[in-house]
One Martini backbone bead per residue (centre of mass of N, CA, C, O) as a GRO file, in nm:
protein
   80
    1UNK     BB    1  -0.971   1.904   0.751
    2UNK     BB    2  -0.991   1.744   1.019
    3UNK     BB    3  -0.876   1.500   1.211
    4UNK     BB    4  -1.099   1.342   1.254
    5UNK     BB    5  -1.201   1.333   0.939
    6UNK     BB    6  -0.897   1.167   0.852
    7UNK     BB    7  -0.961   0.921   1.036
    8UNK     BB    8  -1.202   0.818   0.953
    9UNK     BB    9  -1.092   0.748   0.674
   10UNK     BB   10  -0.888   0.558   0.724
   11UNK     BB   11  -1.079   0.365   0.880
   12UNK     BB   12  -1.276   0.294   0.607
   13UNK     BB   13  -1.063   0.156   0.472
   14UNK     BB   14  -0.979  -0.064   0.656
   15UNK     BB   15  -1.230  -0.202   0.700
   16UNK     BB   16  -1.254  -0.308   0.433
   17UNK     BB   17  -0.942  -0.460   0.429
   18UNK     BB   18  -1.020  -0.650   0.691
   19UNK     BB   19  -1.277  -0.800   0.575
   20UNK     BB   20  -1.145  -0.940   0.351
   21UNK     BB   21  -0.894  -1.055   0.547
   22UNK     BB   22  -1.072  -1.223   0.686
   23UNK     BB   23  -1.188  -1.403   0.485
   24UNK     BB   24  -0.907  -1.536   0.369
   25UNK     BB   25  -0.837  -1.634   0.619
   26UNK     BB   26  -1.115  -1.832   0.633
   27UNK     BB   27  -1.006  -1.947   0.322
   28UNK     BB   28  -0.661  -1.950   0.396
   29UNK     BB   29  -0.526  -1.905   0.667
   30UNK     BB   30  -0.443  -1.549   0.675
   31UNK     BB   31  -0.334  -1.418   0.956
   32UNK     BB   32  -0.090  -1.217   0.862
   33UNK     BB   33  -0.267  -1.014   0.740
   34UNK     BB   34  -0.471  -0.934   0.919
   35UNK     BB   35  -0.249  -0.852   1.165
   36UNK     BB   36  -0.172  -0.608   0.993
   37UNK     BB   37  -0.447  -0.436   0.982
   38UNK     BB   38  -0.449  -0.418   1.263
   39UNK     BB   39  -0.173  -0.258   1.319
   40UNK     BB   40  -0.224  -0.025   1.127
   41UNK     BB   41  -0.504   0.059   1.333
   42UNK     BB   42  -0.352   0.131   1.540
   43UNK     BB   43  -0.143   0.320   1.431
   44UNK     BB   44  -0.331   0.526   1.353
   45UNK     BB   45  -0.497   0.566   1.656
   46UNK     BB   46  -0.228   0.649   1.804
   47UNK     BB   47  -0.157   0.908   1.619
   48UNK     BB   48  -0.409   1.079   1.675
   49UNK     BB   49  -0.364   1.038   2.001
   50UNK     BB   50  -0.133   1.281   1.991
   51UNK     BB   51  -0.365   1.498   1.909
   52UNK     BB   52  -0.576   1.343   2.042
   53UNK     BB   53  -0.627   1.275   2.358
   54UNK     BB   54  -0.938   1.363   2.441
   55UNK     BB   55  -1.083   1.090   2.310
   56UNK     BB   56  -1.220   0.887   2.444
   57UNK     BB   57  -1.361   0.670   2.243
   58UNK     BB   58  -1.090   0.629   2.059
   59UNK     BB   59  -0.953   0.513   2.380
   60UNK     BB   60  -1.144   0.279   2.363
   61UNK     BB   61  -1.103   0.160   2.078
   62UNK     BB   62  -0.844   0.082   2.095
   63UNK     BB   63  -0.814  -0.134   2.322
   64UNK     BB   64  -0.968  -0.319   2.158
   65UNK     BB   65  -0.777  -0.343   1.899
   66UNK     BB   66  -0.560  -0.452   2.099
   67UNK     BB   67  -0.702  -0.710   2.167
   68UNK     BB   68  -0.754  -0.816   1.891
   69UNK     BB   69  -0.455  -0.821   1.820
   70UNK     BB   70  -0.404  -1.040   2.062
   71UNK     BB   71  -0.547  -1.278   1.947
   72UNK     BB   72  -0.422  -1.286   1.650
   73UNK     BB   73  -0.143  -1.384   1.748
   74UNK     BB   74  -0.194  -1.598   1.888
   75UNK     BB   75  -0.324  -1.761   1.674
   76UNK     BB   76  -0.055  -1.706   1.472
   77UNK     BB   77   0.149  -1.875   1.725
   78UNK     BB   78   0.039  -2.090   1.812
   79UNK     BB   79   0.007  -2.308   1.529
   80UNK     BB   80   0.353  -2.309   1.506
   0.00000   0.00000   0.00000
């Protein structure tokens, strides 16, 4: 199995695992878990892109991800 396909999956897991962490967030105001399940998926897309640096799309995708991270922990710094 290549990077690319080993990142695909690990990536197709956390996305259901964020999905959950999404509605709890929503039905029980559990911020800490989302931003947790994203922080992951950072680490996991910066882990390949040091084996595949030259991969524009998933280096574009980081960038997004790290945004969505940085509103996630606003969210839920703000609140406290």
């Amino acid at each position: 199995m290549g990077d690319r396909q080993a990142y695909n999956n690990k990536m197709a897991i956390l996305k259901v695992i964020l999905e959950s962490a999404r509605e709890r967030a929503i039905a029980s105001d559990d911020l800490e878990t989302m931003c947790l399940i994203m922080s992951i998926g950072n680490d996991v897309t910066e882990t390949y892109l040091r084996v595949r640096a030259d991969d524009a799309l998933i280096q574009k995708r980081l960038k997004g991800m790290r945004n969505d991270l940085t509103a996630c922990l606003a969210l839920l710094y703000n609140r406290r």
